[in-house]
C-alpha beads as a LAMMPS data file, in Angstrom:
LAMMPS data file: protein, C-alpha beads

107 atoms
106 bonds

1 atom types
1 bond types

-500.0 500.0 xlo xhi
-500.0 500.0 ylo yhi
-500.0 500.0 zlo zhi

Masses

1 110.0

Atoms # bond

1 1 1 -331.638 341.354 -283.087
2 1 1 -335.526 340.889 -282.823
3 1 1 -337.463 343.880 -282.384
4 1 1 -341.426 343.549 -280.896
5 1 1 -343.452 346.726 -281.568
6 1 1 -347.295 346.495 -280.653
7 1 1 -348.183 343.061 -280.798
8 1 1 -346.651 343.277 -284.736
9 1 1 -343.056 341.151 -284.967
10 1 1 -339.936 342.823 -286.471
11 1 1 -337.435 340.740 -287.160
12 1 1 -334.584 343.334 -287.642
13 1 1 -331.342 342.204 -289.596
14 1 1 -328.297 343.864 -288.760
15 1 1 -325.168 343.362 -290.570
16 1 1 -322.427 344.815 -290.071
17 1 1 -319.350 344.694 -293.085
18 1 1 -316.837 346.290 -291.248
19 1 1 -316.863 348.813 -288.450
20 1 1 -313.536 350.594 -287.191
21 1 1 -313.146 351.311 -283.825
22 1 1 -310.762 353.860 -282.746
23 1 1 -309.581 353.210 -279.455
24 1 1 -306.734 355.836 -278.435
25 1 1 -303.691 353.914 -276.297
26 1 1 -302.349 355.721 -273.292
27 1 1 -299.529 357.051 -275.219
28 1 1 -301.766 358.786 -277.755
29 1 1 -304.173 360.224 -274.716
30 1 1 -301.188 361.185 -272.903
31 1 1 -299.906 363.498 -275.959
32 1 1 -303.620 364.649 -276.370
33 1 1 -303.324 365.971 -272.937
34 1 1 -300.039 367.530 -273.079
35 1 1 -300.803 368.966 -276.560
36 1 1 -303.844 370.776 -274.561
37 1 1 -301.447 372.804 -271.863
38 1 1 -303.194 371.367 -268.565
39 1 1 -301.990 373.405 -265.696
40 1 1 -301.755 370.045 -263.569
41 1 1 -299.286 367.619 -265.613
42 1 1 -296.965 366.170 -263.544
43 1 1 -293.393 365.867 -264.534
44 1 1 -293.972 361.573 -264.149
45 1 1 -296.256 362.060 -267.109
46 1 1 -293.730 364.155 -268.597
47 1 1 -291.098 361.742 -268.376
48 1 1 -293.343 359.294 -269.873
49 1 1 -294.293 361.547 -272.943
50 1 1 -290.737 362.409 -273.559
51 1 1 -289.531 358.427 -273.361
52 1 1 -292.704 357.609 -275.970
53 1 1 -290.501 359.904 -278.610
54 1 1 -287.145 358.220 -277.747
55 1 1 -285.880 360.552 -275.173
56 1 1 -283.750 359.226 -271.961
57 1 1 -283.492 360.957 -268.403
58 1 1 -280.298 361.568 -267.716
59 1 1 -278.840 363.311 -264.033
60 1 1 -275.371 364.771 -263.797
61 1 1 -275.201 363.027 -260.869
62 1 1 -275.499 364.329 -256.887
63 1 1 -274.205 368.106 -258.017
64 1 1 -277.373 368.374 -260.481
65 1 1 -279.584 369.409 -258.104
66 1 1 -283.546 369.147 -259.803
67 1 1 -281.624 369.978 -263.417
68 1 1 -282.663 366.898 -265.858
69 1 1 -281.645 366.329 -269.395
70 1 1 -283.456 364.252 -271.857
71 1 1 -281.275 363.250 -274.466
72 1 1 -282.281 362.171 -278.365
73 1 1 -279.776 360.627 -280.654
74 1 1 -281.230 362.508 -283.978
75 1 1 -282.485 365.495 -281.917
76 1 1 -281.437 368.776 -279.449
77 1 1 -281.771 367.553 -275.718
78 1 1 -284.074 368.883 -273.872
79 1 1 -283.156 370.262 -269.998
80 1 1 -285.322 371.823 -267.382
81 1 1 -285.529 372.046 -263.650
82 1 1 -287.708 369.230 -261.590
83 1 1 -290.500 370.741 -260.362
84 1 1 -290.502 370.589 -256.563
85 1 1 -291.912 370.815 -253.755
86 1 1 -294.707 369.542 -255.837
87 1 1 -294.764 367.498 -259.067
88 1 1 -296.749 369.546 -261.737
89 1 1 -294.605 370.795 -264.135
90 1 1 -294.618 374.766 -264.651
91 1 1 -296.161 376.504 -267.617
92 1 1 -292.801 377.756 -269.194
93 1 1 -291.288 374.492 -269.135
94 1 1 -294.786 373.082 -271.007
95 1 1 -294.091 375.865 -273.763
96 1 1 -290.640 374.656 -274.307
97 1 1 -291.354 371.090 -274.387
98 1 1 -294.219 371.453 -276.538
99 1 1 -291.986 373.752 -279.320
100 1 1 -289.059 371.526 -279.002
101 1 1 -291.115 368.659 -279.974
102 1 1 -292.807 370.552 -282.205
103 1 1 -289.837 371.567 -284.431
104 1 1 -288.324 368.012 -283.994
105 1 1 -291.399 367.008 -285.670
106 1 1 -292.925 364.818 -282.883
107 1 1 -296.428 366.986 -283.879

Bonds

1 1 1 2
2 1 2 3
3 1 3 4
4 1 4 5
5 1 5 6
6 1 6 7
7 1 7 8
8 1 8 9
9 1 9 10
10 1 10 11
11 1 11 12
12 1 12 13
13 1 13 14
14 1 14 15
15 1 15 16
16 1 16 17
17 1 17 18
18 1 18 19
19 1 19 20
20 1 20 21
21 1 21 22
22 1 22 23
23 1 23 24
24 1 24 25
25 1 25 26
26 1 26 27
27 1 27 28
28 1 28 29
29 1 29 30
30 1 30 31
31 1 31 32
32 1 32 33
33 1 33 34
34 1 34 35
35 1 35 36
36 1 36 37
37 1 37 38
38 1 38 39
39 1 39 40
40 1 40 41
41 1 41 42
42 1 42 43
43 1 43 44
44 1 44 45
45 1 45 46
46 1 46 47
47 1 47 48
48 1 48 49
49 1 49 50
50 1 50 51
51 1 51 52
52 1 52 53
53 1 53 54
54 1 54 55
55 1 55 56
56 1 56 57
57 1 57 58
58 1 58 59
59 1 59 60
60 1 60 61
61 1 61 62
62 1 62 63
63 1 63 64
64 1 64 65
65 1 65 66
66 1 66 67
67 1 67 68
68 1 68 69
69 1 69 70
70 1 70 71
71 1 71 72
72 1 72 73
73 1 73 74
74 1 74 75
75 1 75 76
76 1 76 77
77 1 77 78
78 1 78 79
79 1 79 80
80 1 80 81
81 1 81 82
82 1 82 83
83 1 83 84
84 1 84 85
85 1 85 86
86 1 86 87
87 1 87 88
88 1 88 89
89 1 89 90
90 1 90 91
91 1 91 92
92 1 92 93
93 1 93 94
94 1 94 95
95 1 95 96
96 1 96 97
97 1 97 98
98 1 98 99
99 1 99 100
100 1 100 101
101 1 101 102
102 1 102 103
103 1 103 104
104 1 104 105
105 1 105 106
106 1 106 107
């Protein structure tokens, strides 16, 4: 990079050995977020959290009503009721995600 300052000619050398850049993925933002309690996440990007630590949707099938289970093959499952009319996900439910996880070690 050449640097001109006042009629007087820098030549500036830059090298650079090794530079790191962290660049989060959507998976690690996503956890960020929901480790944050944000009144507005949605239960898609809860399904998505939960199926980045190996959990699975499951339904009982047309008598479950909104209930869904996420089921773990090393941990507890995880059920709640889908939020509805709207999508965000209620505050309780956040708290009981976020200890689950929490004491399966996911944080």
């Amino acid at each position: 990079m050449k640097i001109f300052l006042q009629g007087f000619r820098f030549v500036l050398y830059l090298r650079i050995i090794e530079l790191k850049l962290y660049v989060m993925s959507k998976s690690e933002k996503l956890i960020e977020r929901f480790k944050n309690m944000p009144t507005d996440f949605t239960f898609d990007e809860m399904v998505k959290l939960l199926s980045f630590f190996g959990y699975e949707m499951e339904t009982k099938g047309k008598t479950s009503g909104s209930r869904v289970e996420f089921h773990h093959d090393e941990y507890q499952a995880i059920m709640f009721h889908k939020p509805h009319p709207s999508n965000i996900i209620k505050g309780y439910v956040m708290k009981l995600v976020f200890s689950q996880l929490k004491d399966n070690g996911c944080f």
